[in-house]
N, C-alpha and C positions, 0 to 999 in steps of 0.2 A: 689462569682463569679465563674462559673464556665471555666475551661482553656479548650481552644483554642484546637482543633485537627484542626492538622498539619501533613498530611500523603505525606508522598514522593513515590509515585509507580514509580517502575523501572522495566525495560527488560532489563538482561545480562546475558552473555555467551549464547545465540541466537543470530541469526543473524540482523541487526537491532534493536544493543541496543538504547537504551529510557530511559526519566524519563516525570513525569509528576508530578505535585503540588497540592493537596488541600488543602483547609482552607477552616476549617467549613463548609464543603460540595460545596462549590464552587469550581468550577476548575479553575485554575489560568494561568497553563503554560501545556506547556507540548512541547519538543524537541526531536530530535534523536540525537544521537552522532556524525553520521557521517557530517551532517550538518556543525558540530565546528570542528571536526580533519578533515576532507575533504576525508577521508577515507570511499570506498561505503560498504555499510552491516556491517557496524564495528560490532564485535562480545563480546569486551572486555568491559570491568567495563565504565559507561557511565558516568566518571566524572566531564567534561566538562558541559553536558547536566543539570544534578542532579544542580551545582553551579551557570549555567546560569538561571533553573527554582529558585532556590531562590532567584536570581538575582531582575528577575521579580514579584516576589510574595515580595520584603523587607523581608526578613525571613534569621534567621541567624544557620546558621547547629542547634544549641544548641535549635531553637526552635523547633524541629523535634518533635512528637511525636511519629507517627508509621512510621514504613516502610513496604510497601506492596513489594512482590517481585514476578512474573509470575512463580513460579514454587515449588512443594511442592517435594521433592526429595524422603522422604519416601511414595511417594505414587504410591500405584498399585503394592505394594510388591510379591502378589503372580504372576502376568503373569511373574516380571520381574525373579523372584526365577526359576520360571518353566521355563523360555526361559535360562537362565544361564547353571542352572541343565543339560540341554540339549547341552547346548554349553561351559563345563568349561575351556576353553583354550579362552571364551571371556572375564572372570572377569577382567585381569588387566588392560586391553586396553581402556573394556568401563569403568570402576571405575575410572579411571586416566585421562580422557580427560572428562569426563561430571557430573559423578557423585559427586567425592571430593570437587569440582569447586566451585561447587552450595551448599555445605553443609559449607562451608567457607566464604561463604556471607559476616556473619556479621563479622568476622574477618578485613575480606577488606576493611568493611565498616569503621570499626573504627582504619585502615592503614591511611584510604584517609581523612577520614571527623572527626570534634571533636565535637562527639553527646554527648546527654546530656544521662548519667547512667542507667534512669530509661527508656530511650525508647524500646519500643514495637516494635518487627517483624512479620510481618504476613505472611507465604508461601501460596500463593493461587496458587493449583492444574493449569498449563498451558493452557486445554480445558476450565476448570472455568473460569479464569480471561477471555479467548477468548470471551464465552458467553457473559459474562458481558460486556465488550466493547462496544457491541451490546446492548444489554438487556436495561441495565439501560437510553441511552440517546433515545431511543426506544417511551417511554412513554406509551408502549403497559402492560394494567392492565393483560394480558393473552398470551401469548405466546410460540412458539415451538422457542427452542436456537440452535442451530445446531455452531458445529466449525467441521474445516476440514484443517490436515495441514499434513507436512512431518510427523513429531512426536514431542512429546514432554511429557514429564512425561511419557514416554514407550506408548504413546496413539495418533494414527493416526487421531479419529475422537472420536465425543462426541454428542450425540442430547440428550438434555434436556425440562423439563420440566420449564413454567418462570411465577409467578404469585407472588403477594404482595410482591417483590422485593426480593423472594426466588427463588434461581434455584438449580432444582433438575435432576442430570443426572440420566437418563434412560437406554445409551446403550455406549459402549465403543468400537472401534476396538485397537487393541493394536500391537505395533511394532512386527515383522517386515512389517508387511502387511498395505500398504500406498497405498493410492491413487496422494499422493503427492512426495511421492516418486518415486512411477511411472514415474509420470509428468517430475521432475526431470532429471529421468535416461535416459528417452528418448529425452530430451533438450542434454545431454551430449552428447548422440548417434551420434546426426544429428552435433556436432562440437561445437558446444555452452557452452562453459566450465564454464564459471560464475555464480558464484552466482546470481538467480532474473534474469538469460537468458527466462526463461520460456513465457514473455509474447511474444517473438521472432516466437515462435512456435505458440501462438495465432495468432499472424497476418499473418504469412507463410501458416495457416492452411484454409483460405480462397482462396488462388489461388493453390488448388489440390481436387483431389478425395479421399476419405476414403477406396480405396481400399485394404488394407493391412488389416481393419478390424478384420476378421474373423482369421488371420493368428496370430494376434497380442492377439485376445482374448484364441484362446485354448492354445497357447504356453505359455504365460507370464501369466498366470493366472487359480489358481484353482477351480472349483466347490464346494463347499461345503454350510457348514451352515452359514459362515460368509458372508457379502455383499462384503468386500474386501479382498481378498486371495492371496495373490501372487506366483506363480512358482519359487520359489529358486534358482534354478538349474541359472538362468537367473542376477541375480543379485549379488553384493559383501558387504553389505551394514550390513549385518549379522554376517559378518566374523571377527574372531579375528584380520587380517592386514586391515582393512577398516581404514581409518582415518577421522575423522570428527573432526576440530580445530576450536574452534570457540572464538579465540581473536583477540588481533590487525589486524591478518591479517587470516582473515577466509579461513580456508582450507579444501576441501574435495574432496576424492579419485575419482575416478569414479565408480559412483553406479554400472552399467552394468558391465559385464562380454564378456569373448571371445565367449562365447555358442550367446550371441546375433549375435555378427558380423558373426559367422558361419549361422544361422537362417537366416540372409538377406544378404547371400553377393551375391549373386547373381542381387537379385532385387538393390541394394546400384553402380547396373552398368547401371541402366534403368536413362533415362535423366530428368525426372521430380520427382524422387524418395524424394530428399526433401521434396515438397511441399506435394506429398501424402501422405508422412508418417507422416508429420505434422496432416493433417487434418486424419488420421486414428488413429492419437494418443488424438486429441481433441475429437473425437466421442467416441473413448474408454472411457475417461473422462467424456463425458457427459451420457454415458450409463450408469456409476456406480455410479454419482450424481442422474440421476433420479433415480436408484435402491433405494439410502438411500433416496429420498426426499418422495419415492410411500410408505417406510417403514413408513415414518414419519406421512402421508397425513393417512394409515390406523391408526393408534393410535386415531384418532378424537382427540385431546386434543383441537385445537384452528385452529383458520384461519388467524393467523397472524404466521410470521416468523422470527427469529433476524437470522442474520448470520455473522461470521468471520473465523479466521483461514486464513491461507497463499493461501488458496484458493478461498477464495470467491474473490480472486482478478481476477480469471477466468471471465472475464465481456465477453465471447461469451456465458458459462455455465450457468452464471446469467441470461439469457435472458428466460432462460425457468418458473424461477420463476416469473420474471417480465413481460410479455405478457399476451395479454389480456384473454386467456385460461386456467390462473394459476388459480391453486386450494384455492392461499393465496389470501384476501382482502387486508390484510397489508406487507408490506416489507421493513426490517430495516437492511441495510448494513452499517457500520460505516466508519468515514475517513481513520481510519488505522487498517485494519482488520487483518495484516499482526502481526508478532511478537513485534515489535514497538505497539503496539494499545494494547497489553499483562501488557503494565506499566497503563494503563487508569483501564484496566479491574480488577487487582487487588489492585487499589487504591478503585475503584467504588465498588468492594466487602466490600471492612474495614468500610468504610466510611457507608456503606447501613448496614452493620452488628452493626456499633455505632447506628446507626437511626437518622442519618445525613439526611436533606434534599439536595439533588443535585441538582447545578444549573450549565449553561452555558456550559452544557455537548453536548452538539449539536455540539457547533460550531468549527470546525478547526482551526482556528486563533489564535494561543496558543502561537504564539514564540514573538519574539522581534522587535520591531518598532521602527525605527530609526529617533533624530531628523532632520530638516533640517541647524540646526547651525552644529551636528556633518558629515551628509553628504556634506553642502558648505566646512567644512576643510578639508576631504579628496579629494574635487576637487580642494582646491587649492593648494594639494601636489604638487610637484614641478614636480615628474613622471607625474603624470597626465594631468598639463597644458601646458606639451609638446607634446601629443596625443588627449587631447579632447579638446572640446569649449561646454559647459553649458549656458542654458537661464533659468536662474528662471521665470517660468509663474507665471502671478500676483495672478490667483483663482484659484478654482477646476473647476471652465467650463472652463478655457481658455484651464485648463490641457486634459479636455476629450476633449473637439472641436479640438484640434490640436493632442492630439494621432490618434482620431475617424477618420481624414482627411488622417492622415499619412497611416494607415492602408487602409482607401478607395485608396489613391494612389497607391497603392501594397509593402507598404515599411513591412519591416519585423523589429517587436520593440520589445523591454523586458519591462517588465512591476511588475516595484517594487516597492509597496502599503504597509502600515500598517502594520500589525502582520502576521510574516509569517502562512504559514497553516503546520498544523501537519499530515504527513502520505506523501504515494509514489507521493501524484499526486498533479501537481500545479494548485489550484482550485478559481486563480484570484489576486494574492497579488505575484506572483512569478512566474509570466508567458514569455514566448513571444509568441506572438499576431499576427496576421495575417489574411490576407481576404482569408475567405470560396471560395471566386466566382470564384478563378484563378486558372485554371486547371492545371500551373506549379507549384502553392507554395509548394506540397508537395513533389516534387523532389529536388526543391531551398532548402527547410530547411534541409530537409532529406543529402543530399550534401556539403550543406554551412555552416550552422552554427551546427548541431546536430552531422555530421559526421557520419551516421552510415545508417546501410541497406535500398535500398529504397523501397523496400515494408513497411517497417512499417508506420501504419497510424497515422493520428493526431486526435484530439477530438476536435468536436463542444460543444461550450459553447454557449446556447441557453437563453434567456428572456423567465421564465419559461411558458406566458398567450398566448407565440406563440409555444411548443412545440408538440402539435397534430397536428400546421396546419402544421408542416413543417417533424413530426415524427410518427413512430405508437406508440398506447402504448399512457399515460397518466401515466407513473411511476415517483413522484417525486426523482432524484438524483443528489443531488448537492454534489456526491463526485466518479460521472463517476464509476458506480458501474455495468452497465450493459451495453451490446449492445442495441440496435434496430435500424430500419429498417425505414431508410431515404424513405419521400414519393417520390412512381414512379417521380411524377409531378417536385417534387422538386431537384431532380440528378445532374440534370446538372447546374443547377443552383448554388449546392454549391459541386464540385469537390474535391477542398481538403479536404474535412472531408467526403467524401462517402466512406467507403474501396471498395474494388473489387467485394466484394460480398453484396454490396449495404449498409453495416450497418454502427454504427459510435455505439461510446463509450463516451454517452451522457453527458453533464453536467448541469442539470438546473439551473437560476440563478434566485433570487427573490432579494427583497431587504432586508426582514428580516436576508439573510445569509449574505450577500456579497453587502451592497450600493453604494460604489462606484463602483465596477464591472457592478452591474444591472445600475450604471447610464452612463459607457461606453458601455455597449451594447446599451444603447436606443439612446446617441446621433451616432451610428453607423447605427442603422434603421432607421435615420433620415435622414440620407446621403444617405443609399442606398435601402431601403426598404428590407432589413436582416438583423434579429435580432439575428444572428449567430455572432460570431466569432473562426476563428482557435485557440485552446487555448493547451500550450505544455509547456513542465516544463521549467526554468529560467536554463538551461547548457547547458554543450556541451556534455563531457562525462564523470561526474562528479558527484557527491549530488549537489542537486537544492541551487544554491546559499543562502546565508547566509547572509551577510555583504556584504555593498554598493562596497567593493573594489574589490567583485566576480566578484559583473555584471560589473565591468566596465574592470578588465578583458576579461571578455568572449563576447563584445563587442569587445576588441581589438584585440580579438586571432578569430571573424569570421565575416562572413557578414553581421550581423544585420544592422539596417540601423541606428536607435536611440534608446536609451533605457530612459523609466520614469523613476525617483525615487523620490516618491513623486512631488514637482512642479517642479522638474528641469529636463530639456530637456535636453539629453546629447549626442553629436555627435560627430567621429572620426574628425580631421582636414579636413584628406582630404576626406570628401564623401559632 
């Protein structure tokens, strides 16, 4: 009889650690950290996650076989030698906070968990495992892999070659020189200090002019042979005091320097200077994606494309591959393209390198589902049933017919289903919900229960066989990977999810992804003839709930009006 592989892929010491689970090429689980400690972008050993995916898979440390890990430390030795060489006063700083970390893996591993002797490690290369994320749940027998992030393994960016379930990279940019870093420094600029502020700048970047453009590209950037080069002089990110900490509590300096705030301080006194420099920093971004996308397009290899890295979550830059002009027939962005999505990738390498067949690698719905005996006893804690009142619906239609009405009535609900999903975005199992058609809702949530900027937009979650009449484009994405461009016709019709410059950050729903979801959309176009729903992740300003005792939290701490969880209806006393 031949035994079991049993591969544990994880992402640590990046930001958005992760573990994921397979057996026998199926994939079982897969979790973030932050999710279970409540901590956003947790950076540290993800071993809450790692214990909850065996949780779900019945699988006991001891059955472990391999462990995949998103990062191969000796690799890329000569840029990182030549960049050192150059900079010797950076060896102890970067050695000590990134490099030792990662080379002590398996150490920590056998701190925290009690593996079995004979287990196998595998370091897959950071751009590798990215590809792969992509690649494999793809189904594409041929295609270009492209990843695109801050850095990782000393390597900004990576396009590969992807064909009988080999990928071969082709071209490499290597640290310091980012594209995502960029991105980065200039989210920090405009006041936005957080870690994962950057899609802030995405949505800011629709109500201004790209005027700073040309100012932004000769100064902050070199000409050369590379696609991405960066101006040094501009940046601190290089430098022996830079700090970049990436555990429990994820730390890092300010990439930019004082040379920037001298370069605009002027303009930093004009009254719309925000919004401009936003959208002069998103078109910079998109200049030097199409740069690498036109490099990729001449190679001829293929007309399909996988894509990840911490970038491809740019869903206004995704637009250009997804419209109906693009050069690719095919387009394959994953749920979690981000570093989190790095524990999939270097599982889905071990696994493809065994000659493992892969399954149920599509689906996001990887986390844990809760029953309704264990969610009735935590409503009938004793905190609880002096704040809420609960109705157990008798079916699943009584459950949609009464969310689907609540929502037609403008009520704002949370909405917690089956298995959570894996990745930044809540894509129907861990939502709150709301009607497209009310040109307040997106001020009401933005204000009331999200707490945060009101320019930011929300995403329409569409019934995939109405998405042309009501969208441009025909791109299936059911993990809101891209913009487009809400029809004229249709605008005012659904206001909450139009941004200001007409697009939305799409998600389509079928039923092979998502059945109950696609079956609360369709009793919702039965009530109102839109097969839209407002759909925005299950917090406030927090990681997307977890446990039933989140949401019923984060109902109490805002204005929702009731939240699902599975058939029980749950409402404050007094609303």
């Amino acid at each position: 009889m031949t035994k079991s592989k049993i591969i544990l892929g994880i992402n640590t010491f990046h930001a958005d650690s992760s573990a994921c689970l397979i057996i026998n090429g199926e994939l079982i689980a897969a979790i973030e950290e932050e999710r279970l400690n409540r901590i956003k972008h947790f950076a540290g050993f993800p071993i809450q996650a790692i214990k909850e995916c065996l949780i779900i898979g019945d699988v006991d440390e001891k059955d472990i076989t391999d462990i995949a890990i998103n990062t191969k430390p000796l690799s890329n030795l000569f840029p990182k030698g030549m960049h050192f060489l150059k900079n010797l006063s950076l060896k102890e700083n970067f050695a000590k906070e990134r490099f030792f970390k990662k080379i002590n893996i398996r150490k920590i591993f056998n701190e925290k968990l009690n593996l079995n002797k004979n287990i196998k490690f595998h370091y897959i290369e950071h751009h590798l495992a990215h590809i792969a994320s992509a690649y494999y749940p793809s189904e594409f027998k041929k295609t270009n892999g492209l990843s695109i992030d801050g850095s990782g393994d000393f390597v900004s960016f990576a396009y590969a070659k992807c064909e009988k379930n080999k990928i071969q990279i082709e071209k490499k940019n290597y640290f310091p020189h980012s594209l995502g870093i960029f991105y980065h420094a200039m989210t920090q600029f405009l006041g936005y200090k957080k870690y994962g502020d950057e899609y802030k700048i995405m949505g800011l970047a629709a109500y201004g002019n790209p005027i700073y453009f040309d100012k932004i590209l000769t100064n902050l950037f070199k000409t050369d042979e590379k696609i991405i080069s960066l101006n040094l002089e501009y940046f601190n990110h290089h430098k022996q005091n830079f700090k970049y900490i990436a555990n429990e509590n994820l730390s890092i300096d300010n990439i930019f320097n004082n040379n920037l705030l001298k370069l605009f301080s002027k303009e930093m006194e004009e009254e719309n200077f925000q919004k401009n420099f936003s959208s002069s920093v998103q078109k910079i971004y998109e200049y030097f994606f199409k740069n690498i996308i036109k490099e990729i397009i001449d190679k001829n290899y293929s007309k399909n494309i996988v894509y990840s890295g911490g970038c491809a979550l740019n869903s206004s830059a995704n637009k250009f591959l997804t419209n109906k002009d693009s050069f690719f027939n095919k387009i394959f962005i994953n749920c979690a393209p981000g570093d989190n999505g790095g524990a999939l990738g270097a599982a889905f390498v071990v696994a493809a390198n065994y000659g493992l067949e892969l399954g149920n690698i599509k689906s996001p719905y990887l986390g844990k589902k809760f029953s309704d005996k264990r969610i009735k006893e935590i409503l009938e804690n004793e905190k609880y049933k002096k704040t809420l009142i609960y109705d157990h619906l008798k079916s699943e239609d009584e459950l949609l017919e009464t969310a689907s009405r609540y929502i037609a009535e403008g009520k704002v609900i949370g909405w917690f289903q089956d298995k959570m999903e894996f990745g930044p975005r809540a894509l129907g199992n861990r939502s709150i919900l709301a009607d497209p058609r009310s040109p307040n809702m997106k001020d009401i949530i933005n204000k009331k229960i999200k707490r945060r900027e009101s320019f930011r937009p929300f995403a329409p979650s569409v019934l995939e066989e109405f998405q042309s009449e009501w969208f441009e484009g025909d791109f299936f994405n059911p993990y809101m990977s891209s913009l487009t461009t809400v029809r004229e016709e249709k605008r005012k019709i659904i206001p909450a999810v139009t941004h200001f410059d007409n697009t939305a950050r799409l998600q389509t729903v079928n039923e092979d992804y998502n059945l109950k979801f696609s079956k609360l959309l369709n009793y919702f176009y039965k009530l109102t003839n839109v097969p839209i729903l407002l759909n925005t992740s299950f917090n406030e300003n927090e990681p997307i709930v977890f446990k039933p005792e989140e949401a019923l939290e984060c109902i109490l701490r805002t204005d929702m009006d009731a939240i699902f969880i599975n058939n029980f209806l749950i409402k404050k006393i007094n609303n």
